[in-house]
GUKE-840629 format. One record per residue (C-alpha): residue number from 1; residue in three letters; x, y, z. Coordinates in nm, 3 decimals, padded with zeros to 5 digits. Each point is the difference from the previous one (the first is absolute). Example, Ala and Ser with C-alpha at 12.3 -4.5 7.8 and 13.67 -1.06 7.14 Angstrom:
GUKE-840629
<r nr="1" rest="ALA" c1="01.230" c2="-00.450" c3="00.780"/>
<r nr="2" rest="SER" c1="00.137" c2="00.344" c3="-00.066"/>
This chain:
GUKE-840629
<r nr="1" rest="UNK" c1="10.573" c2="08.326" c3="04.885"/>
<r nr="2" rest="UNK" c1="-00.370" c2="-00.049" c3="00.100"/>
<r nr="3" rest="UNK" c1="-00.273" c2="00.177" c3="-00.224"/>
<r nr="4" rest="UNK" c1="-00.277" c2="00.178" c3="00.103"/>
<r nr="5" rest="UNK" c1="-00.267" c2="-00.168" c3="-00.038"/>
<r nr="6" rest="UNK" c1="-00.280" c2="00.114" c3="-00.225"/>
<r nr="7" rest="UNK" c1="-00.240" c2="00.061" c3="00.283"/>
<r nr="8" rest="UNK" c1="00.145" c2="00.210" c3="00.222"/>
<r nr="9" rest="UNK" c1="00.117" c2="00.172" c3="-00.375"/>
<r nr="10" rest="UNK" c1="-00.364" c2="00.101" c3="-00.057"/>
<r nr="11" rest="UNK" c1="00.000" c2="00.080" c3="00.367"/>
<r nr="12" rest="UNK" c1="00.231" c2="00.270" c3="-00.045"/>
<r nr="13" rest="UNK" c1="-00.060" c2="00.188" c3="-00.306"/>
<r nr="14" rest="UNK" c1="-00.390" c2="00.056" c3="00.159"/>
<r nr="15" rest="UNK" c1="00.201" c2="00.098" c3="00.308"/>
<r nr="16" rest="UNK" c1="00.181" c2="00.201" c3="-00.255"/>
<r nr="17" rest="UNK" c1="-00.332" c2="00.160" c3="-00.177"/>
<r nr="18" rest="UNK" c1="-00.181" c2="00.078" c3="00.297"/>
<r nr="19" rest="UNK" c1="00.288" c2="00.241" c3="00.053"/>
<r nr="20" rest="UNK" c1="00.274" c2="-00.154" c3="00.267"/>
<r nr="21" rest="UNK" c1="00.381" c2="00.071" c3="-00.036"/>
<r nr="22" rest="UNK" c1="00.203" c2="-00.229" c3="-00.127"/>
<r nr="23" rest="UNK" c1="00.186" c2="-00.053" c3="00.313"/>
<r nr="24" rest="UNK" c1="-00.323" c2="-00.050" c3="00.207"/>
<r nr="25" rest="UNK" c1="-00.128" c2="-00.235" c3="-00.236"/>
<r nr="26" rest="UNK" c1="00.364" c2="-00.198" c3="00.057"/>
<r nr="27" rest="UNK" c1="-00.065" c2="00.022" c3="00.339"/>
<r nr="28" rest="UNK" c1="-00.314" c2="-00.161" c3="00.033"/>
<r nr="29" rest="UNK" c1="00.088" c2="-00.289" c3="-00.241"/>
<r nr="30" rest="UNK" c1="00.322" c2="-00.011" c3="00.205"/>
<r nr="31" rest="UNK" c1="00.259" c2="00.012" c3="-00.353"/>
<r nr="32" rest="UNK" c1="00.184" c2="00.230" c3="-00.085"/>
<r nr="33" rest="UNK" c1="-00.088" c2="00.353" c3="-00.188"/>
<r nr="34" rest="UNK" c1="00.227" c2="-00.056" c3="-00.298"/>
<r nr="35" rest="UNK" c1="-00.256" c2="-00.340" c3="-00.087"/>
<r nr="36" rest="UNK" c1="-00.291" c2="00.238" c3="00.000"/>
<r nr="37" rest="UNK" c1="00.165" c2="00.256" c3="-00.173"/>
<r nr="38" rest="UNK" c1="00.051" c2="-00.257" c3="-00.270"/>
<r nr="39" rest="UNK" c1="-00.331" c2="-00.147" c3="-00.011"/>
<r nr="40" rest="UNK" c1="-00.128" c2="00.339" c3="-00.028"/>
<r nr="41" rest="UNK" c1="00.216" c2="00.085" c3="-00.329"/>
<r nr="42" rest="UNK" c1="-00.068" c2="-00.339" c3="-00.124"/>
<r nr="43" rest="UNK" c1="-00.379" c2="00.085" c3="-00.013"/>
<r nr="44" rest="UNK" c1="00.083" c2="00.311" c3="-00.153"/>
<r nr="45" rest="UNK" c1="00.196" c2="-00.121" c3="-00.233"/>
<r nr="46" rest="UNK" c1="-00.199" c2="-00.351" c3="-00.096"/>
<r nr="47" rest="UNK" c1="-00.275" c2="00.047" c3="00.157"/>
<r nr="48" rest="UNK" c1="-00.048" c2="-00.291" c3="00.215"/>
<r nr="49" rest="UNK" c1="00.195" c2="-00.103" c3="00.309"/>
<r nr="50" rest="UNK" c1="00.064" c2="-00.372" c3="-00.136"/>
<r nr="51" rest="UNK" c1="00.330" c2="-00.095" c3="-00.060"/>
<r nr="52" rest="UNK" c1="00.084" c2="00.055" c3="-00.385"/>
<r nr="53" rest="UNK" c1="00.039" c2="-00.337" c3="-00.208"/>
<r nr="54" rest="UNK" c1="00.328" c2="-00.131" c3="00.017"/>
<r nr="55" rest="UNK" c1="00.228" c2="-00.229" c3="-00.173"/>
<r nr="56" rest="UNK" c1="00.174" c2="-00.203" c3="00.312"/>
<r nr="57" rest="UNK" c1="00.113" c2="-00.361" c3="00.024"/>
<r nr="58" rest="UNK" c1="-00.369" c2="-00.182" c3="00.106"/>
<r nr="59" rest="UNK" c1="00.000" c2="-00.159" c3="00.358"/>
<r nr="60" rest="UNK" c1="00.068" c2="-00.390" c3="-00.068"/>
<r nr="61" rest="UNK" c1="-00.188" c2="-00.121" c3="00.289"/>
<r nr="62" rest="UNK" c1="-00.346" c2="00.066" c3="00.103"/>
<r nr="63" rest="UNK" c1="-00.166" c2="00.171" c3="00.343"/>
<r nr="64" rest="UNK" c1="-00.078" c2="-00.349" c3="00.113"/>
<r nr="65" rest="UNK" c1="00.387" c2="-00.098" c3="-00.069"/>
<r nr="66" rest="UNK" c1="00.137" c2="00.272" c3="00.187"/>
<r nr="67" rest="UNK" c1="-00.189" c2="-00.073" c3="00.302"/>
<r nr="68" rest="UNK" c1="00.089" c2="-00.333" c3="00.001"/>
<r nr="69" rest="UNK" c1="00.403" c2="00.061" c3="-00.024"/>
<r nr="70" rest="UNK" c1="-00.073" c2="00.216" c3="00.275"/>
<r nr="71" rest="UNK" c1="-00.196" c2="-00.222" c3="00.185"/>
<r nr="72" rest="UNK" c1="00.283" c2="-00.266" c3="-00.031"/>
<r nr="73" rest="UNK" c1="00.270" c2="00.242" c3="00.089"/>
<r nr="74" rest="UNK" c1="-00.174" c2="00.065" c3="00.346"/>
<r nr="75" rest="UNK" c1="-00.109" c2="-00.379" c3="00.029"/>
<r nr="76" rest="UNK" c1="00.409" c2="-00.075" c3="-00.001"/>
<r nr="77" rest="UNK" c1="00.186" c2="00.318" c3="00.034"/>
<r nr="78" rest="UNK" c1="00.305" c2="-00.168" c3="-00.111"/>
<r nr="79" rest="UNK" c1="-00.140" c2="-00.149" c3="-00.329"/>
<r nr="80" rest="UNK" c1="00.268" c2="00.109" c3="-00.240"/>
<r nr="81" rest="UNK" c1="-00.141" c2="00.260" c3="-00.277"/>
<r nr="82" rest="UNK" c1="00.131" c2="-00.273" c3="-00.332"/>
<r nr="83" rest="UNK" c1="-00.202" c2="-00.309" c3="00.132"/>
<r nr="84" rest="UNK" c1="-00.343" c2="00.216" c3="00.033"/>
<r nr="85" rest="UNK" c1="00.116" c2="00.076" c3="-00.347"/>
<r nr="86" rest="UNK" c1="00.090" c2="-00.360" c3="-00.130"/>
<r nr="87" rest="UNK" c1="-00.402" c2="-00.095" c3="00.147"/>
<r nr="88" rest="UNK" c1="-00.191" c2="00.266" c3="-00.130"/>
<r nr="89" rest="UNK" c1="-00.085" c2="00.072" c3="-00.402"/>
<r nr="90" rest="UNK" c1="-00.071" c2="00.355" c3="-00.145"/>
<r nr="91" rest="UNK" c1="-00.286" c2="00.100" c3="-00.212"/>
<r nr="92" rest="UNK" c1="-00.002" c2="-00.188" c3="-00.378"/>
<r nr="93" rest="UNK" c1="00.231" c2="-00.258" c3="00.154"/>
<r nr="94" rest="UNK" c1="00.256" c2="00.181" c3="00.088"/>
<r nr="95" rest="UNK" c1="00.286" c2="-00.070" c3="00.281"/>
<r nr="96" rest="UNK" c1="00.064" c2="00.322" c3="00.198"/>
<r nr="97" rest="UNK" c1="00.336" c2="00.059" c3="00.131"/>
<r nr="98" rest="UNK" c1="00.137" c2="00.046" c3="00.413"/>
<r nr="99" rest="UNK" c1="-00.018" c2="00.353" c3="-00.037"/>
<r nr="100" rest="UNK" c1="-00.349" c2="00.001" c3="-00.109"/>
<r nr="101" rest="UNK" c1="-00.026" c2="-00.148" c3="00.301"/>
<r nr="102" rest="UNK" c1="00.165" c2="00.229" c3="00.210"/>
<r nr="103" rest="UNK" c1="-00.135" c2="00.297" c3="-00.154"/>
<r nr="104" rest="UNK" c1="-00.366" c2="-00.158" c3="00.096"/>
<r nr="105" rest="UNK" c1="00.111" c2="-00.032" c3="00.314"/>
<r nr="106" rest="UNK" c1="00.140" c2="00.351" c3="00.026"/>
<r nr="107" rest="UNK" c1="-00.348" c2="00.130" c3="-00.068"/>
<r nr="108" rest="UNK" c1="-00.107" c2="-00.149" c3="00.310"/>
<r nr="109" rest="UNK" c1="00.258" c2="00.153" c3="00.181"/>
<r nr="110" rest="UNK" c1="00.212" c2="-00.307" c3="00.059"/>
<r nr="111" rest="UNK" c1="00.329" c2="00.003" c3="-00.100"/>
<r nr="112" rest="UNK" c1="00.303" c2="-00.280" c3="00.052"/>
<r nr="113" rest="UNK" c1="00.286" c2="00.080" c3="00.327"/>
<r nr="114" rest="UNK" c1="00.206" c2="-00.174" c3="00.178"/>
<r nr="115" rest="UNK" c1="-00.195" c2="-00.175" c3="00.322"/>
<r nr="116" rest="UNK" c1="00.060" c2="00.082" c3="00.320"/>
<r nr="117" rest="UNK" c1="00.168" c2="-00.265" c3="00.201"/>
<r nr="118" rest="UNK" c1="-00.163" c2="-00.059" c3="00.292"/>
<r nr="119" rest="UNK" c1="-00.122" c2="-00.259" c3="00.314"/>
<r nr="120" rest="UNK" c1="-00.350" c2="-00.188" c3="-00.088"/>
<r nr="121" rest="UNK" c1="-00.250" c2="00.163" c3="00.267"/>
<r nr="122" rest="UNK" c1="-00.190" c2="-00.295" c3="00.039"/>
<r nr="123" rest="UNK" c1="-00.278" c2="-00.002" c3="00.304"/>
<r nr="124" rest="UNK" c1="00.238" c2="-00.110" c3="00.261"/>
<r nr="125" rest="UNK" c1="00.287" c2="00.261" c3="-00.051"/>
<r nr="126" rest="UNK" c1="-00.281" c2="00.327" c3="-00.059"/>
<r nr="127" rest="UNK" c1="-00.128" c2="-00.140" c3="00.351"/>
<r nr="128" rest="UNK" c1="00.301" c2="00.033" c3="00.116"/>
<r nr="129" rest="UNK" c1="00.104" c2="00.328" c3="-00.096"/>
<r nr="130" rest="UNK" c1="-00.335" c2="00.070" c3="00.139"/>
<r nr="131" rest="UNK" c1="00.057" c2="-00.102" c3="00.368"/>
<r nr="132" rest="UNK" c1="00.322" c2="00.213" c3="-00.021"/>
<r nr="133" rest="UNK" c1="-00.127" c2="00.310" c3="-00.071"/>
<r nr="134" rest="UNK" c1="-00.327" c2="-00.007" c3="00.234"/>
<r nr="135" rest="UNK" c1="00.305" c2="-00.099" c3="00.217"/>
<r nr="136" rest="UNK" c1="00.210" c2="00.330" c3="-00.015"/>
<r nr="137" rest="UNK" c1="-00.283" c2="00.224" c3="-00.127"/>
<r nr="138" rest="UNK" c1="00.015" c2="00.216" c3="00.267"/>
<r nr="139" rest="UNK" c1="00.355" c2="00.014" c3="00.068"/>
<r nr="140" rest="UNK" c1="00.168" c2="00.337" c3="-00.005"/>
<r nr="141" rest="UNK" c1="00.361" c2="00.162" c3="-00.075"/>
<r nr="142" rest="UNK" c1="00.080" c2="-00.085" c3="00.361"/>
<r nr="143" rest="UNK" c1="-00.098" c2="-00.414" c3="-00.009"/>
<r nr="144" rest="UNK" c1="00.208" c2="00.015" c3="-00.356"/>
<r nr="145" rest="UNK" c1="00.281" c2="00.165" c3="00.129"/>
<r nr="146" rest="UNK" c1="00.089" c2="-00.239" c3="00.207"/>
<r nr="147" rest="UNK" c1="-00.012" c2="-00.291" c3="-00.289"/>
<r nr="148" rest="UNK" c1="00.349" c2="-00.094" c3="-00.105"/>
<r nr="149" rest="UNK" c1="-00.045" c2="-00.176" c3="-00.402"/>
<r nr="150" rest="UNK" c1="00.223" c2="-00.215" c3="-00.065"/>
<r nr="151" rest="UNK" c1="00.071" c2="-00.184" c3="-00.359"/>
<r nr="152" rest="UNK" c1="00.281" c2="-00.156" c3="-00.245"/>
<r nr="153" rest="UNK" c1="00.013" c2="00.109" c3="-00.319"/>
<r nr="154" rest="UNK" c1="00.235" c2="-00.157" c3="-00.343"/>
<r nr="155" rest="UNK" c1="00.183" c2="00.246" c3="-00.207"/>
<r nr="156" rest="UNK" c1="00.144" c2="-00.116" c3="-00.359"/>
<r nr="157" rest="UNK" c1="00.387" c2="00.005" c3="-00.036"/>
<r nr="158" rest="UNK" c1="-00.044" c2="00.044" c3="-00.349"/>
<r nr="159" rest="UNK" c1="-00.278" c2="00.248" c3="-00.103"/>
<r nr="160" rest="UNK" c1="-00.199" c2="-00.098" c3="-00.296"/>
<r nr="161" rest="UNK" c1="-00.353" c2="00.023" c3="00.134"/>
<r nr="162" rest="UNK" c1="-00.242" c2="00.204" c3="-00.243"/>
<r nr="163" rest="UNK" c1="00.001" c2="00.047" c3="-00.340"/>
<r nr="164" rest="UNK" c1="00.277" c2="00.206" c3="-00.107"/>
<r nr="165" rest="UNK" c1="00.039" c2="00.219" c3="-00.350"/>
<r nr="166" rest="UNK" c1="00.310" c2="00.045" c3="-00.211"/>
<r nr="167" rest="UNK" c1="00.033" c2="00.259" c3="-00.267"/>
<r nr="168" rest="UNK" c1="00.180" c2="-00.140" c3="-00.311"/>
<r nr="169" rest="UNK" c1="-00.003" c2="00.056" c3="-00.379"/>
<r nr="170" rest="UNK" c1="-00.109" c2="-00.231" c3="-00.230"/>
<r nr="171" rest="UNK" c1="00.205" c2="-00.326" c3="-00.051"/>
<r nr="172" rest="UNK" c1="00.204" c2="00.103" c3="00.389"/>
<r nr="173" rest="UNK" c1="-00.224" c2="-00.248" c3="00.139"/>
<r nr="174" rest="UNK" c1="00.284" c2="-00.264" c3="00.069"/>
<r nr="175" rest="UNK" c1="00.300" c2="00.298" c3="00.063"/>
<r nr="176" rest="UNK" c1="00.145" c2="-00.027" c3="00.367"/>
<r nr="177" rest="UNK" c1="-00.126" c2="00.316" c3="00.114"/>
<r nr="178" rest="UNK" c1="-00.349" c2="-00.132" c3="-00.037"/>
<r nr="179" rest="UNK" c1="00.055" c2="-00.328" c3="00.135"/>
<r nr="180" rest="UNK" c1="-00.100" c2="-00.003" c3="00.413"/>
<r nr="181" rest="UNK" c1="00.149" c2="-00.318" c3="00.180"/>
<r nr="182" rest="UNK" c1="-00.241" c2="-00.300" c3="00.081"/>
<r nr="183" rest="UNK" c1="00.077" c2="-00.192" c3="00.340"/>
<r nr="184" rest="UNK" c1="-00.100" c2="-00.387" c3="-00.079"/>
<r nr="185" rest="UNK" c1="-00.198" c2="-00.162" c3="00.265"/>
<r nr="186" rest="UNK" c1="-00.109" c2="00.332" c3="00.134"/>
<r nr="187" rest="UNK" c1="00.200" c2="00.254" c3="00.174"/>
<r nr="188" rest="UNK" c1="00.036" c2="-00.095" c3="00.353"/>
<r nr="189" rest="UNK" c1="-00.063" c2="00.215" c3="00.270"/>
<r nr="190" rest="UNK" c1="00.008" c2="00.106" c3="00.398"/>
<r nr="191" rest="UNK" c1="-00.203" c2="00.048" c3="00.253"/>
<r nr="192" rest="UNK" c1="-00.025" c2="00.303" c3="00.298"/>
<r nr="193" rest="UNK" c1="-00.196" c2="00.000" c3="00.285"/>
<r nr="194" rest="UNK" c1="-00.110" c2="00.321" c3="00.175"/>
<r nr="195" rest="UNK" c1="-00.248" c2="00.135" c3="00.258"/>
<r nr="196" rest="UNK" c1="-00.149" c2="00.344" c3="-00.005"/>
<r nr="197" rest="UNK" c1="-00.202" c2="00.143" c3="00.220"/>
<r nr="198" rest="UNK" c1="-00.116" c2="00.429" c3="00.093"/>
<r nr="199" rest="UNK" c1="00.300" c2="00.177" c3="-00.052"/>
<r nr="200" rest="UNK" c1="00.227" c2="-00.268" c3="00.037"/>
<r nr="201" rest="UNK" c1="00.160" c2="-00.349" c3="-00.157"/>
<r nr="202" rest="UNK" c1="00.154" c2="-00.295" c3="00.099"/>
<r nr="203" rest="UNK" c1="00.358" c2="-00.060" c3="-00.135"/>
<r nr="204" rest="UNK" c1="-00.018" c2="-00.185" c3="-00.372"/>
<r nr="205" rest="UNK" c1="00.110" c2="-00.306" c3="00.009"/>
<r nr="206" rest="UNK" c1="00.176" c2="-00.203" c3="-00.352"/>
<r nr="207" rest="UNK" c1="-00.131" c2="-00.380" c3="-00.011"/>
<r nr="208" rest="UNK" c1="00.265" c2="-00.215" c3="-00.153"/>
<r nr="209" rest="UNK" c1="-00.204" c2="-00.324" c3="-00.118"/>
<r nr="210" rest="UNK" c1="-00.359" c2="-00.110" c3="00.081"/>
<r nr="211" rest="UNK" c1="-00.143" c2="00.129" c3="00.316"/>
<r nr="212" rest="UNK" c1="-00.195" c2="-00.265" c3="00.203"/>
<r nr="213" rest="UNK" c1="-00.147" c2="-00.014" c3="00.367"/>
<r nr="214" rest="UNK" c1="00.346" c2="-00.061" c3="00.157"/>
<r nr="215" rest="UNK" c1="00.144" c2="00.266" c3="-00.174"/>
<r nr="216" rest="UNK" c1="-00.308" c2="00.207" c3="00.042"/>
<r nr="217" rest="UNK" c1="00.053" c2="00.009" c3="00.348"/>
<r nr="218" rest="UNK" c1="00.388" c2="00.001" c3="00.087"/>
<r nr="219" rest="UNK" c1="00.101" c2="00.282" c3="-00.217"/>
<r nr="220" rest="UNK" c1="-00.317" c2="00.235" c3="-00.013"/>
<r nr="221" rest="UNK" c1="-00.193" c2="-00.060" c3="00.247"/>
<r nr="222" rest="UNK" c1="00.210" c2="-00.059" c3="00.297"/>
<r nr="223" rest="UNK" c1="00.282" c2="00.254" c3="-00.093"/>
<r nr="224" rest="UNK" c1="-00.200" c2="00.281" c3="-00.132"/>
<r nr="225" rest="UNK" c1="-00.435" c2="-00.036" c3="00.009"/>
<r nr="226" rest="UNK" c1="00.021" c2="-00.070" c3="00.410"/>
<r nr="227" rest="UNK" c1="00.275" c2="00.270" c3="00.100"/>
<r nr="228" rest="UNK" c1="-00.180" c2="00.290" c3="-00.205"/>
<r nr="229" rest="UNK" c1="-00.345" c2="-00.115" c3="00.033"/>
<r nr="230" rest="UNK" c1="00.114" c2="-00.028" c3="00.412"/>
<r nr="231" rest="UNK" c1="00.184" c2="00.343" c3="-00.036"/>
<r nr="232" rest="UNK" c1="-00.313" c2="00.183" c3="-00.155"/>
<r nr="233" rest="UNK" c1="-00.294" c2="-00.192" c3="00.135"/>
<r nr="234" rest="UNK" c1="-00.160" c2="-00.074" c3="-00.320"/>
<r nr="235" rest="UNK" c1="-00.179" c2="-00.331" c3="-00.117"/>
<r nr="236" rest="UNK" c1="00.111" c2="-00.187" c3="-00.297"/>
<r nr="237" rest="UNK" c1="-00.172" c2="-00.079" c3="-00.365"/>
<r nr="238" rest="UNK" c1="00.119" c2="-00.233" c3="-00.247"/>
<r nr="239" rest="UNK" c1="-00.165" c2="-00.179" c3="-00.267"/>
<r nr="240" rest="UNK" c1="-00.122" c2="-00.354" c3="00.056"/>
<r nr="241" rest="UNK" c1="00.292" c2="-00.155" c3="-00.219"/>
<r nr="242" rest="UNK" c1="00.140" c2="-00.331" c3="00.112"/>
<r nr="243" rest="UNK" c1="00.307" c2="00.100" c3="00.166"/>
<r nr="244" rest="UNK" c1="-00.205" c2="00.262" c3="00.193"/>
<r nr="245" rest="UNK" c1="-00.285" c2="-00.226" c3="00.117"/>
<r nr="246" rest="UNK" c1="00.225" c2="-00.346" c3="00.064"/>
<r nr="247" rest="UNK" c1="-00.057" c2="-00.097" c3="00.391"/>
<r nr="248" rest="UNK" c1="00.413" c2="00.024" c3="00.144"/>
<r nr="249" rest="UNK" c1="-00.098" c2="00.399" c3="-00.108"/>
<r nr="250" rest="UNK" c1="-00.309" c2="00.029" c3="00.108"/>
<r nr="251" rest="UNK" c1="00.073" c2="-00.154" c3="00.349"/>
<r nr="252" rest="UNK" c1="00.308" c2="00.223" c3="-00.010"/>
<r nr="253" rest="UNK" c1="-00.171" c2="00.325" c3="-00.035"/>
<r nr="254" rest="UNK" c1="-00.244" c2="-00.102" c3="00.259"/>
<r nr="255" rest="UNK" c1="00.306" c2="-00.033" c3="00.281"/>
<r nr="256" rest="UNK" c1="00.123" c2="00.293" c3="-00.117"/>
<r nr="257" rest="UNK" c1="-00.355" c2="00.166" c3="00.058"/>
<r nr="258" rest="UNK" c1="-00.008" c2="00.161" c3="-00.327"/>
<r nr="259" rest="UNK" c1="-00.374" c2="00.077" c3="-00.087"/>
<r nr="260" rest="UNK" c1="-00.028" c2="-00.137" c3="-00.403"/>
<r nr="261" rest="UNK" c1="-00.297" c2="00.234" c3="-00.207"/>
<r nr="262" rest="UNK" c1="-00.240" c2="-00.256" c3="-00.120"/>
<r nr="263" rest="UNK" c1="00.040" c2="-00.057" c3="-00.353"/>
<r nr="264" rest="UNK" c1="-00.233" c2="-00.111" c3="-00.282"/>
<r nr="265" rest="UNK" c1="00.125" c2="-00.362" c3="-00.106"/>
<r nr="266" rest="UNK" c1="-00.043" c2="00.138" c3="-00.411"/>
<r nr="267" rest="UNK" c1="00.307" c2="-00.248" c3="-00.129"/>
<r nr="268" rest="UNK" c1="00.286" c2="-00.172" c3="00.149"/>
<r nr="269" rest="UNK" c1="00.310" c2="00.141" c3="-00.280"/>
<r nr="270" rest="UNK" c1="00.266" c2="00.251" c3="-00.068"/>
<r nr="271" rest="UNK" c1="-00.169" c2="00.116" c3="-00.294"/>
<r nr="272" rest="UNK" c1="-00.124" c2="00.285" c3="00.121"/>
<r nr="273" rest="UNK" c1="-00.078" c2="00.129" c3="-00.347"/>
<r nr="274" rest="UNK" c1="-00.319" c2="-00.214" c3="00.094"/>
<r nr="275" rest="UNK" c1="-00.092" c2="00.166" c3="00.312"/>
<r nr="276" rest="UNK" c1="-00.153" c2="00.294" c3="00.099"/>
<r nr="277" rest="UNK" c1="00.153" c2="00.337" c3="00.061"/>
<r nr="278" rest="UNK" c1="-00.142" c2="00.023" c3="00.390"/>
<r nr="279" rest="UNK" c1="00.332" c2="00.011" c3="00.156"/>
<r nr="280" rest="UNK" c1="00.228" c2="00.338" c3="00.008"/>
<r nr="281" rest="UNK" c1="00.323" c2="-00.166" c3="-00.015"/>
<r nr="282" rest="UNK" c1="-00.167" c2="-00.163" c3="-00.394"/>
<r nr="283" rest="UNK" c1="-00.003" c2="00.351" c3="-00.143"/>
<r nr="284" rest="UNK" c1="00.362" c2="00.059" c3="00.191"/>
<r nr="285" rest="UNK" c1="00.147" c2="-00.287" c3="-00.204"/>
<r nr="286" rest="UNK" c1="-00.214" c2="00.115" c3="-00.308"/>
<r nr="287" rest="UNK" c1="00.140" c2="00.321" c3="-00.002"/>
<r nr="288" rest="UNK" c1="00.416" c2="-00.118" c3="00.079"/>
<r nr="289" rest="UNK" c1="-00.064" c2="-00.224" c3="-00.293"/>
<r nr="290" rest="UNK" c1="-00.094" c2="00.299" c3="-00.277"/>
<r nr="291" rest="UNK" c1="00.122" c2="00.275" c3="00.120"/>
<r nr="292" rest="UNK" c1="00.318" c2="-00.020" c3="00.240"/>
<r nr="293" rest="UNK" c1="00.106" c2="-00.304" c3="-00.176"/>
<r nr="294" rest="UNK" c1="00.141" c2="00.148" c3="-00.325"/>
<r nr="295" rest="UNK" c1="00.200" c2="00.262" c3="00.194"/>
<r nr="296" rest="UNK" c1="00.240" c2="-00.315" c3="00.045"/>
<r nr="297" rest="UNK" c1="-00.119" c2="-00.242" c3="-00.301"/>
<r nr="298" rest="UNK" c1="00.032" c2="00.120" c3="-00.332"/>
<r nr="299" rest="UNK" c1="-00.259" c2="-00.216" c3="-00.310"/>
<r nr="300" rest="UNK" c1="00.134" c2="-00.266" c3="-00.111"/>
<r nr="301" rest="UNK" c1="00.343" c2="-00.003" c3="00.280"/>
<r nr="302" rest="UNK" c1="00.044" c2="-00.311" c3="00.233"/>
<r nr="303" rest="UNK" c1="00.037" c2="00.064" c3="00.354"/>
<r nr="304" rest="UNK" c1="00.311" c2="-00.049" c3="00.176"/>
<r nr="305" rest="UNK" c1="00.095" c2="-00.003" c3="00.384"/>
<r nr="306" rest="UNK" c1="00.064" c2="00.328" c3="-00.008"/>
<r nr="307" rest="UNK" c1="-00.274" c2="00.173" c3="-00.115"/>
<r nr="308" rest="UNK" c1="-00.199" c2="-00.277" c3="00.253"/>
<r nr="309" rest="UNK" c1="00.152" c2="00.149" c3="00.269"/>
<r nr="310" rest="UNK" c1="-00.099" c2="00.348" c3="-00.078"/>
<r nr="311" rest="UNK" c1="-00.314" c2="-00.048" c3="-00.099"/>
<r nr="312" rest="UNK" c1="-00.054" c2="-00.153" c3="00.342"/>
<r nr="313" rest="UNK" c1="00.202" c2="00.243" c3="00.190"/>
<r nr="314" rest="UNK" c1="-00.172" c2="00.283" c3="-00.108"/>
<r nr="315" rest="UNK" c1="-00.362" c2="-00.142" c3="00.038"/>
């Protein structure tokens, strides 16, 4: 924890003498009353508000050290703590250790966590985004209401995404209980397509392979985007992935006169875990996936044909 520093210490105790509570003294130093409580039994006590001598471990690196690990740690911010260490030598010639590191680094407030995975903004795509939303600025409940979103999304047939916890004694580390399966080559997967619109959805339709332009258009949108979007008078968004921008759909949906909600071009994949969340049917499939999802998937439990069939059933 952060001392006071001697300062605003002298600060308060003539703060203190020239007669102000405790608490207002806190107040204006913005701490809290308990550290000027102590300070003020301190000096009664000692007689001075330094810090009393002390027999701790002595810092191994200097002022100017610390600033530079910190300097290097927000140069590349995923420098790893044990090579700043390997590079840099302590006071009388000493190596310091990672978490020397680390704990310099905490003092600046930065601490290590997992990244955030997420599309490069580079000048192109932020102008992008840009034009969009200058675009639809002033749109209101009534223009978005009649927006039909439209997206795929894959689901796992054998959950093991996240880091998951066991609780085991000592030496059960191998027992079967504490063993989860491991799926080689990954885990496989399928794919649903659904629309969603105010108050409403499209059916959800289960893609059985890869889903290109052909595909694209003969079984979503000729059997199910035209007839609803026809039925309900509403204008059609999807993402600018290949099978959604190829020309046999984009001609398609133009002699169907079905109006297409400019997109921003961001990136042409399914890995959506890349794009952003601008789209309502992204946080429909975001919340199916954690929540709804293990009322028919337990951890750990492949997914058979039945439990497929329910889970898309009652979607």
């Amino acid at each position: 924890m952060p001392q006071m520093p001697q300062v605003l210490r002298e600060r308060a105790f003539g703060m203190l003498t020239e007669g102000m509570s405790t608490r207002a003294v806190a107040r204006e130093l913005n701490v809290h009353f308990s550290t000027i409580s102590c300070l003020q039994r301190r000096f009664s006590e000692f007689g001075s508000t330094s810090n009393r001598p002390h027999n701790r471990r002595p810092r191994v690196t200097t002022p100017a050290q610390d600033l530079h690990i910190q300097h290097l740690h927000l140069q590349d911010r995923l420098r790893p703590a044990t090579r700043t260490a390997a590079a840099t030598i302590g006071l009388h010639n000493q190596r310091i250790s990672a978490q020397t590191v680390r704990n310099r680094l905490g003092e600046a407030h930065l601490h290590a966590r997992r990244p955030h995975r997420g599309l490069n903004l580079t000048a192109v795509r932020r102008h992008n985004r840009l034009e969009c939303a200058n675009a639809h600025i002033r749109w209101r409940l009534a223009l978005w209401r009649g927006v039909l979103f439209t997206d795929e999304s894959r689901f796992a047939l054998y959950r093991a995404d996240g880091r998951q916890r066991v609780w085991r004694r000592v030496g059960e580390r191998f027992a079967d209980v504490n063993v989860v399966d491991r799926v080689a080559h990954g885990s496989g997967g399928f794919m649903l397509w659904a629309g969603v619109c105010y108050g409403q959805r499209t059916q959800v339709h289960f893609i059985d392979g890869i889903l290109n332009a052909q595909r694209y258009r003969d079984e979503i949108l000729r059997p199910i985007v035209v007839p609803f979007i026809h039925d309900h008078h509403l204008m059609l968004q999807h993402d600018n992935a290949r099978p959604h921008v190829a020309r046999i759909c984009t001609q398609f949906l133009e002699a169907e006169n079905i109006p297409v909600l400019a997109w921003p071009a961001y990136l042409h994949t399914y890995l959506h875990t890349y794009l952003p969340d601008m789209s309502p049917i992204e946080h429909v499939w975001d919340a199916l996936d954690r929540v709804r999802w293990m009322d028919y998937l337990g951890k750990g439990e492949v997914l058979t044909n039945t439990d497929l069939d329910r889970f898309v059933n009652n979607i």
